[in-house]
C-alpha positions as CSV (number, residue, x, y, z in Angstrom):
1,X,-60.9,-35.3,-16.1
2,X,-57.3,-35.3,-18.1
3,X,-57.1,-33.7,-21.0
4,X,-56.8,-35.8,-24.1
5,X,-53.2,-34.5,-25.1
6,X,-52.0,-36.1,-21.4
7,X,-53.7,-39.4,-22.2
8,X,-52.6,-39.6,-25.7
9,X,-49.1,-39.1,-24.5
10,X,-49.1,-41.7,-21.8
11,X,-51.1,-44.2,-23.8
12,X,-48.1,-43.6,-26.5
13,X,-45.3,-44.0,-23.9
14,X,-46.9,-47.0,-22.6
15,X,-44.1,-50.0,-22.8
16,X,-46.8,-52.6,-22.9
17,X,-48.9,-51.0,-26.1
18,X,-46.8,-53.2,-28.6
19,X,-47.5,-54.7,-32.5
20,X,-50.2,-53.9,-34.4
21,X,-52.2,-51.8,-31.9
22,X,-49.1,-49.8,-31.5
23,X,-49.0,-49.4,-35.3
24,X,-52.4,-48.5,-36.3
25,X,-53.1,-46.6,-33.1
26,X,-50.0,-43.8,-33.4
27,X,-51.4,-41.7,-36.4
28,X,-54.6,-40.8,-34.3
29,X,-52.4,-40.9,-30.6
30,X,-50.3,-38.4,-32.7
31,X,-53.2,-36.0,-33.7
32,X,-54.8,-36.1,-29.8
33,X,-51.8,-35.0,-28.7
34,X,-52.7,-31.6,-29.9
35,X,-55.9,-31.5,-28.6
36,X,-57.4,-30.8,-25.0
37,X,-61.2,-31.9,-25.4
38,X,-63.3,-33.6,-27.5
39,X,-64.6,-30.6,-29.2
40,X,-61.2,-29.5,-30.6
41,X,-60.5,-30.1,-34.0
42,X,-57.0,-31.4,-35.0
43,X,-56.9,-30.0,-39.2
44,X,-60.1,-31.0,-40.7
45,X,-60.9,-33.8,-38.2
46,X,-63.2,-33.8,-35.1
47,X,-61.1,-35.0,-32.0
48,X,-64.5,-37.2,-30.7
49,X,-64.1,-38.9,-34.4
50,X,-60.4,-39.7,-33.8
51,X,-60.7,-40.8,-30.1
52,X,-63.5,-43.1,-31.4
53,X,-61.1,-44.6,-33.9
54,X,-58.2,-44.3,-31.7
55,X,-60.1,-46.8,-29.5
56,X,-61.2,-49.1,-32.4
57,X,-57.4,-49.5,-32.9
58,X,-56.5,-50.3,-29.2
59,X,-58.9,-52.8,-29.2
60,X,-56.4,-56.0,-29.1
61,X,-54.1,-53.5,-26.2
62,X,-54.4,-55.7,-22.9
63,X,-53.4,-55.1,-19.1
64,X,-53.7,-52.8,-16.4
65,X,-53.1,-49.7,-17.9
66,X,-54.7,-50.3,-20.9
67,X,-58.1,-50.5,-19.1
68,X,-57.5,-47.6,-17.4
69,X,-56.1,-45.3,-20.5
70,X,-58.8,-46.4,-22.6
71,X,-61.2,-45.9,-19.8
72,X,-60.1,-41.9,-19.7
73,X,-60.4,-41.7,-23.4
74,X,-63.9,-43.1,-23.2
75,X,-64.9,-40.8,-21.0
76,X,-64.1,-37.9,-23.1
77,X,-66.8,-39.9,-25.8
């Protein structure tokens, strides 16, 4: 299993993430790109919490790599 920094990194590099889930996602993408597992913190927040709301943001993100990114973060949930 990736780290969550790697996926956070390629979900934000991702050409197709676009719009609004682009835009609500990046604060928390930002945050997990200083963490490794789910059990980190990033400040005062629990990296599970912001993976979880990470996700809720990506919902409307569509296409190949956006099952598969959002597949590695779930796993890390």
């Amino acid at each position: 299993m990736r780290d969550i920094c790697e996926i956070a990194g390629d979900i934000a590099r991702d050409p197709s993430l676009t719009g609004t889930a682009r835009a609500t996602s990046m604060p928390y993408l930002d945050g997990l790109k200083c963490v490794r597992t789910s059990s980190d913190m990033f400040g005062m927040d629990n990296a599970r919490h912001m993976v979880a709301y990470a996700l809720g943001n990506l919902k409307s993100w569509r296409g190949e790599s956006a099952r598969a990114l959002k597949a590695e973060l779930k796993a890390h949930i």
